[in-house]
Structures are given as structure tokens and as C-alpha cells.
FILUMKOL-548725 format. One record per residue (C-alpha): residue in three letters; x, y, z. Coordinates in steps of 0.1 Angstrom, whole numbers, plus 5000, padded with zeros to 4 digits. Last residue first. Layout:
<nodes>
<resn: ALA x: X y: Y z: Z> $
...
</nodes>
This chain:
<nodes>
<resn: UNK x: 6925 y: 1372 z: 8301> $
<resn: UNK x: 6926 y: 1379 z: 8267> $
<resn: UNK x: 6920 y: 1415 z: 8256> $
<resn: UNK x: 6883 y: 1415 z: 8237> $
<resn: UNK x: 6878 y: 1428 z: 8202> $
<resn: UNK x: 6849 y: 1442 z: 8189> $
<resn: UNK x: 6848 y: 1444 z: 8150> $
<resn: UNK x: 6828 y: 1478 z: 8133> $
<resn: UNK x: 6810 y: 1466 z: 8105> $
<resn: UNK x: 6818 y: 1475 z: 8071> $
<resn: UNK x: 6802 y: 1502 z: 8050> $
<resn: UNK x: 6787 y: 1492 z: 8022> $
<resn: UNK x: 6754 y: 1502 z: 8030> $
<resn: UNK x: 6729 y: 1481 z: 8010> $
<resn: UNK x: 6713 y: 1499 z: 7980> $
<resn: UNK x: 6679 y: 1517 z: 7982> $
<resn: UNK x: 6692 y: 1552 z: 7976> $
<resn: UNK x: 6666 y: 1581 z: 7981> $
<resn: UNK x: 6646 y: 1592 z: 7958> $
<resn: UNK x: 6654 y: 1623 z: 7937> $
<resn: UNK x: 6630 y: 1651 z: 7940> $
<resn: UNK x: 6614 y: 1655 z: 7904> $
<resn: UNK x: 6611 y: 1690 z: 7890> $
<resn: UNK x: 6591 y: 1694 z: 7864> $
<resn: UNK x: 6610 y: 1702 z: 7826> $
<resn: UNK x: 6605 y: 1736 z: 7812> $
<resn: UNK x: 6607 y: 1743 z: 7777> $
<resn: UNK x: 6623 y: 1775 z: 7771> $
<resn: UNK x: 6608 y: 1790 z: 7733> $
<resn: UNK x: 6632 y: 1801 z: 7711> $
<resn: UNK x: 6628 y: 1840 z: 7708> $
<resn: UNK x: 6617 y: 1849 z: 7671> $
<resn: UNK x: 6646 y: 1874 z: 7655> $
<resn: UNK x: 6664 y: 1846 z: 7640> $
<resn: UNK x: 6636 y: 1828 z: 7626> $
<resn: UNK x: 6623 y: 1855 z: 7611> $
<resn: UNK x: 6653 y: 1869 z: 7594> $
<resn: UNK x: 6659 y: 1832 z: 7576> $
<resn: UNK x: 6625 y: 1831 z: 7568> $
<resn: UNK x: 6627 y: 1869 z: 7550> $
<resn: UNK x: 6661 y: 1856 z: 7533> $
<resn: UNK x: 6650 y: 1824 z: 7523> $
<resn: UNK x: 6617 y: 1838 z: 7504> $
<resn: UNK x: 6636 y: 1862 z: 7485> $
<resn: UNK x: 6613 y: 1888 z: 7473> $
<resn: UNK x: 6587 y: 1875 z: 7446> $
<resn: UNK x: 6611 y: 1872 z: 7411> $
<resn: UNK x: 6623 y: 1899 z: 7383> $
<resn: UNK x: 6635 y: 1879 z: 7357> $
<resn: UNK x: 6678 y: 1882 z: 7357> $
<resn: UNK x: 6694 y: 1913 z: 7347> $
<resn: UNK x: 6724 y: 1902 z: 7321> $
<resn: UNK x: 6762 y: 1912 z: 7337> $
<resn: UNK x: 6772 y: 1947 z: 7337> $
<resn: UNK x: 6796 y: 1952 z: 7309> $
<resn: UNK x: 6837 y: 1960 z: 7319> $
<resn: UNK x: 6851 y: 1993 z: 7321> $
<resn: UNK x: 6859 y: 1999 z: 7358> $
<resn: UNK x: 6844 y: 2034 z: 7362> $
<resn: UNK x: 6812 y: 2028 z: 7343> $
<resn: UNK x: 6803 y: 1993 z: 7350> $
<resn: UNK x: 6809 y: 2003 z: 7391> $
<resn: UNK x: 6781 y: 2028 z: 7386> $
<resn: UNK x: 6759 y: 1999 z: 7363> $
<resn: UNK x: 6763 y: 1975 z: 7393> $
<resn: UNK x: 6756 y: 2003 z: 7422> $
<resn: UNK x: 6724 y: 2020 z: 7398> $
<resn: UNK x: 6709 y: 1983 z: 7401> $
<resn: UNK x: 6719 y: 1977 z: 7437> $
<resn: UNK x: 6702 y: 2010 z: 7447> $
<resn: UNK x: 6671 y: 2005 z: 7428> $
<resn: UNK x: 6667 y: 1971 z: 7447> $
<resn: UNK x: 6671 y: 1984 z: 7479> $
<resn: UNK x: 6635 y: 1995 z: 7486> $
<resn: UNK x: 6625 y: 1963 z: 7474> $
<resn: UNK x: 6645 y: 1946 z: 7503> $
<resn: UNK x: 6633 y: 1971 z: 7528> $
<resn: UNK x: 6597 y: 1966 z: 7519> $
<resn: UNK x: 6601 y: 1921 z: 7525> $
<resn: UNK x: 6620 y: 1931 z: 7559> $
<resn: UNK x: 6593 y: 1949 z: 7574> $
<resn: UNK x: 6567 y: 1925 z: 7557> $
<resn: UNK x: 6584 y: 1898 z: 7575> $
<resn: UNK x: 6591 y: 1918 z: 7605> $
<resn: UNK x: 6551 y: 1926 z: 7611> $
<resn: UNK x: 6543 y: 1963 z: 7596> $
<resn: UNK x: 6523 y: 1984 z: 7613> $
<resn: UNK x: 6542 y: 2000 z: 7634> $
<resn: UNK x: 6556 y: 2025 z: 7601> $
<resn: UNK x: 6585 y: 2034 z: 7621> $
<resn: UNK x: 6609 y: 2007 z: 7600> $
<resn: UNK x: 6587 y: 2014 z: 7565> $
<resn: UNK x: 6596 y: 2050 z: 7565> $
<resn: UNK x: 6632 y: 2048 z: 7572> $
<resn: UNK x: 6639 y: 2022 z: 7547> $
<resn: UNK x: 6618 y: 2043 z: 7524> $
<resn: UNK x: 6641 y: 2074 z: 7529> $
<resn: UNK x: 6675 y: 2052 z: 7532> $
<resn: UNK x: 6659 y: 2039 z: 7492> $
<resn: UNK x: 6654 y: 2079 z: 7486> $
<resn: UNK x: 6691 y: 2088 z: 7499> $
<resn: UNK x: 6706 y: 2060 z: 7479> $
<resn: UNK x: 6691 y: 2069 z: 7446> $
<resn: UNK x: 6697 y: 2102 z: 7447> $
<resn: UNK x: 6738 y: 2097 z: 7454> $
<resn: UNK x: 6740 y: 2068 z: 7428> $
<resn: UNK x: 6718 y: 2092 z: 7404> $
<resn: UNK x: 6745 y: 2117 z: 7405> $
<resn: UNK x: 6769 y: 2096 z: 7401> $
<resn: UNK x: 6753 y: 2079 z: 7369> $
<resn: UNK x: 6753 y: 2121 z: 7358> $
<resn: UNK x: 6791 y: 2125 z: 7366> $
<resn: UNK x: 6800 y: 2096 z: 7351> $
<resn: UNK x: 6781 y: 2104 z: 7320> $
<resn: UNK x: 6806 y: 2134 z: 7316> $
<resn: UNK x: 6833 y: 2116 z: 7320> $
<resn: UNK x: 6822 y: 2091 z: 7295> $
<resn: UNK x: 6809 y: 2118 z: 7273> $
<resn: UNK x: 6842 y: 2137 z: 7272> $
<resn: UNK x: 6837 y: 2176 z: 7261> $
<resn: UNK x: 6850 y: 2201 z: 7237> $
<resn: UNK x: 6827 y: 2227 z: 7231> $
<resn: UNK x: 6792 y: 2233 z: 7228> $
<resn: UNK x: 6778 y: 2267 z: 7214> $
<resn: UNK x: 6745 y: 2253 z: 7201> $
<resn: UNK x: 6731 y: 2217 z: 7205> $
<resn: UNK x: 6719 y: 2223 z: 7235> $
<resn: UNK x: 6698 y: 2251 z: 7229> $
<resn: UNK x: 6682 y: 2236 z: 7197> $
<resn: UNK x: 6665 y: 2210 z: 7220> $
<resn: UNK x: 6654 y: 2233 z: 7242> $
<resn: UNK x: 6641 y: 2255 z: 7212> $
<resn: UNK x: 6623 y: 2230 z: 7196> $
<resn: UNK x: 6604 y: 2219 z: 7233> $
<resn: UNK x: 6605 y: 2189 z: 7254> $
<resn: UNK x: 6578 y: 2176 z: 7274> $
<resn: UNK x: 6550 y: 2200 z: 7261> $
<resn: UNK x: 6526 y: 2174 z: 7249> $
<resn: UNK x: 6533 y: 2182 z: 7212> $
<resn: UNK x: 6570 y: 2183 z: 7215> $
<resn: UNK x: 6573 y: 2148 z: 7236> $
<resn: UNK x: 6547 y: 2129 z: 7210> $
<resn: UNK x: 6573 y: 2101 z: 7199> $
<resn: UNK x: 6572 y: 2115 z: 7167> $
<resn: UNK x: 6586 y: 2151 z: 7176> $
<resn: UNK x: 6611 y: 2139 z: 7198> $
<resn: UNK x: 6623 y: 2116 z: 7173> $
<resn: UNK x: 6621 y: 2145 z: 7145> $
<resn: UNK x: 6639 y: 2168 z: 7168> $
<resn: UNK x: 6669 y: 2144 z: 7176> $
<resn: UNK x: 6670 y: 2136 z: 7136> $
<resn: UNK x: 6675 y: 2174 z: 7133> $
<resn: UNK x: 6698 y: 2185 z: 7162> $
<resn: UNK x: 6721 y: 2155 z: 7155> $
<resn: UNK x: 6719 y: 2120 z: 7156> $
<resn: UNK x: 6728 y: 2097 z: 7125> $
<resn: UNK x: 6705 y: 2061 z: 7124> $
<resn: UNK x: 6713 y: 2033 z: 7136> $
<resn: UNK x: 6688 y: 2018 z: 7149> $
<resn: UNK x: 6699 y: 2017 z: 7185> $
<resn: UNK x: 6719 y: 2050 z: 7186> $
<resn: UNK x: 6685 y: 2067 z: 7174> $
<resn: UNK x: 6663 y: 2050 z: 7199> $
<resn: UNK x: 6691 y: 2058 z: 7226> $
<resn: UNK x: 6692 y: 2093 z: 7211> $
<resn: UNK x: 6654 y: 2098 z: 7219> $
<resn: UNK x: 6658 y: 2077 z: 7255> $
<resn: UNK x: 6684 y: 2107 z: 7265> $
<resn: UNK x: 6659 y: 2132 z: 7256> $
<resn: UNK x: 6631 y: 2117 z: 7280> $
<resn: UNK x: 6655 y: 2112 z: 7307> $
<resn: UNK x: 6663 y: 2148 z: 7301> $
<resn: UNK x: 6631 y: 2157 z: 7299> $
<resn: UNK x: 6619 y: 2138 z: 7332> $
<resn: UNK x: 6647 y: 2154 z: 7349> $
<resn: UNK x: 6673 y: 2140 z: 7376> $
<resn: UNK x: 6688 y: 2119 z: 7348> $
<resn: UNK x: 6698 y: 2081 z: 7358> $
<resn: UNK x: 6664 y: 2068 z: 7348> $
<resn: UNK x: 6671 y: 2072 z: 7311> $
<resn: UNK x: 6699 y: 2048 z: 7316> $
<resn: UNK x: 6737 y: 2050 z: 7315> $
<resn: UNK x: 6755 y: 2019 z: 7316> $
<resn: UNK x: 6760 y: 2004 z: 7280> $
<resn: UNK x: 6749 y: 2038 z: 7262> $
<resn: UNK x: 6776 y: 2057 z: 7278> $
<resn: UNK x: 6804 y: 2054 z: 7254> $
<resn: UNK x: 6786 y: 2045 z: 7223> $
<resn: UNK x: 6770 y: 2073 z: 7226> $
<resn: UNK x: 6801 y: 2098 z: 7215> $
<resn: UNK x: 6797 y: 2084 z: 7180> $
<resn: UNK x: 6794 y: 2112 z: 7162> $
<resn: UNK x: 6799 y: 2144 z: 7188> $
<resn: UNK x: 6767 y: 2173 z: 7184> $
<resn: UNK x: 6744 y: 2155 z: 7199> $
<resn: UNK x: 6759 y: 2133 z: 7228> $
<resn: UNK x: 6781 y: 2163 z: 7232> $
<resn: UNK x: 6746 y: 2184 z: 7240> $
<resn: UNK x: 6731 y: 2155 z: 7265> $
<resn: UNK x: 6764 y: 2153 z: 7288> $
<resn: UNK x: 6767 y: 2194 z: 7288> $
<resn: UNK x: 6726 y: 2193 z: 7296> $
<resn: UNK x: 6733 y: 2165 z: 7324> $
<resn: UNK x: 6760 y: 2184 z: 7336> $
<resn: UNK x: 6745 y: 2213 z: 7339> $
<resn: UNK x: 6715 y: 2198 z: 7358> $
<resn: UNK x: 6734 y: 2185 z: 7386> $
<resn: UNK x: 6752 y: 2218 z: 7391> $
<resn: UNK x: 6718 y: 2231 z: 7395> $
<resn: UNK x: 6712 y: 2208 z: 7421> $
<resn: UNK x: 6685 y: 2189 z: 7418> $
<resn: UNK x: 6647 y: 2193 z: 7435> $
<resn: UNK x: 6643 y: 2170 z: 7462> $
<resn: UNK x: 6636 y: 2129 z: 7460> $
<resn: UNK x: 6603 y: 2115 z: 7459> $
<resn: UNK x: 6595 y: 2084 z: 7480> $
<resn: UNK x: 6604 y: 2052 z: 7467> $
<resn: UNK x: 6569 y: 2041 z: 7461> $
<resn: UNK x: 6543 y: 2027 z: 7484> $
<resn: UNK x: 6532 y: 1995 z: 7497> $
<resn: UNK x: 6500 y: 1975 z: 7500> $
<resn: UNK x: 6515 y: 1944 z: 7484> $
<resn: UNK x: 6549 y: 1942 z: 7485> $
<resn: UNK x: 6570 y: 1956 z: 7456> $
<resn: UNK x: 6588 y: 1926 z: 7436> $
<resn: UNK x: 6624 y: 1918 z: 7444> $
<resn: UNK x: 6650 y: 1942 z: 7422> $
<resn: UNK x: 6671 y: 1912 z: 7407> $
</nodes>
């Protein structure tokens, strides 16, 4: 579970503009989820809204999610009316004639391939923003270990999610149930602290030894006399 963000901390910083090659496949992945029955229920299990590298697309995606989920047809027209009722048309989101783009002029195309390539994506993005706030927090001098540790945990935790849902994808099975997001793992940050805090030396006084009472045991040297 993605441990819970420490108090007085910031964000996962903001990651750079996409590549446009980024963006294509996100569009090509959107426009065969529209225009190919039944080609969601190939992503749907690991691809989330968060994986797209746009706030429309994410946006777009979550539309035929809603669809997919009731069970409802999607195409250009039931896309546009979700769009439209969720408010994304009238706040200037998403537009009729983005939405009518994509669903023009596409050809053959795999959607789990495709979504591969977008959860990839987001693998890559992901891990450079949670090395970002890694960074961040480790020359911020403020920060005592435990709270050191504590923001590099929750930086993390967006990284192990889009990891589980990655290896999902390629490997074919269902990512296992997310459990209730909890503090950050107490053990780990004491553990961490204990090892990193010196062991104090105790020093014992030094006590001369006294010396040895006991009776010599060496025997006596015997005189003898020659006989006359």
C-alpha cells in the first residue's frame, strides 16, 4: 500500500512535457478503444486513468471506463454524451472535435499492445518523478532520518503501484486487491533508525589489580653439609 504522505511535505514533483511519440500512442490506444467493440476489456484490468501523460486523455480514458463499467456501447456518440455530462466539453477539457478526431481514420490496431506501450510510459514517468522526490527530500537538511526515510517511502509508493499493474500487463494474470492505505510503516522507519544511531561505548574505570596475597609456593632451598 502507498504509505500516507508525511506531514509538511510536497508532491511528486512534476514531470516534463511528453514525448510526442508518447502522445500518439496514447491517441492510437484511445481511438481503437472507440471504434473496436470490446477492445476494453483488454486494458481495463491494469490501465488507469493516471497512466496517460495528459489530463484529457486520462480524462477520456475514465469516460469509456464509466461506459465499459455499465455496460453500455462506446463509440464516438455515447463517448461524447459521457464527456458531455460529466462537464469535460463545457469546461474546455475535451472538445467535440477531439473526440471526433480520434475516432476517424483508424486502422487496425491491438489495444493490449497498445496499452502496453502507454502503462510503459507511465512506468518510465513515474520512476523519474519518485528518483526526483527521493532526490529532493535527501538534500533537503532539514529533515531528521526518520522523516527522511518516512518521504522516501511515500515517494515510492506510485512506483510500486504502476510496477504491479506493469508486470499485470505483460504476464497476464490480475493484480492482487490494494490493501487500506495505512501511516508509513512504523517497523521499517525504527528499524532504519536504530541501525544508523551509533551504539553508545560504555566505558568501564580502570582498576589496578592488587597484588597476590597467597603464600609463595616455592620451596625452600635445603643446605647440605659434607660429613666430616
Amino acid at each position: 500500500a502507498r504509505p500516507a504522505l508525511p506531514s509538511g511535505s510536497s508532491p511528486l514533483p512534476a514531470a516534463p512535457a511528453p514525448a510526442e511519440s508518447v502522445l500518439d500512442d496514447e491517441r492510437f490506444l484511445l481511438s481503437v478503444l472507440i471504434e473496436q467493440p470490446g477492445s476494453m476489456d483488454a486494458v481495463v484490468n491494469w490501465l488507469r486513468p493516471s497512466d496517460f501523460s495528459t489530463t484529457a486523455h486520462g480524462l477520456l480514458y475514465q469516460c469509456l471506463g464509466a461506459l465499459h463499467h455499465r455496460g453500455e456501447p462506446i463509440d464516438r456518440l455515447t463517448v461524447l454524451w459521457e464527456a458531455q455530462r460529466r462537464g469535460l466539453l463545457a469546461d474546455g477539457t475535451l472538445t467535440r472535435e477531439q473526440i471526433t478526431a480520434l475516432a476517424d481514420g483508424v486502422g487496425a490496431g491491438d489495444a493490449d499492445w497498445l496499452g502496453q506501450q502507454v502503462i510503459r510510459s507511465s512506468l518510465t514517468r513515474t520512476a523519474a518523478a519518485s528518483a526526483r522526490a527521493v532526490r529532493d527530500a535527501a538534500e533537503d537538511e532539514t529533515l531528521t532520518p526518520g522523516r527522511l526515510i518516512s518521504h522516501a517511502l511515500h515517494a515510492l509508493g506510485p512506483l510500486d503501484d504502476v510496477r504491479a499493474r506493469w508486470d499485470t500487463a505483460i504476464g497476464g494474470t490480475s493484480p492482487p486487491p490494494a490493501p487500506e492505505a495505512r501511516e508509513p510503516q512504523a517497523e521499517q522507519v525504527h528499524a532504519a533508525l536504530a541501525r544508523s544511531t551509533p551504539r553508545a561505548v560504555r566505558h568501564v574505570p580502570y582498576r589496578p589489580a592488587r597484588p597476590s596475597t597467597a603464600p609463595s609456593t616455592t620451596p625452600s632451598r635445603s643446605h647440605h653439609r659434607d660429613a666430616p
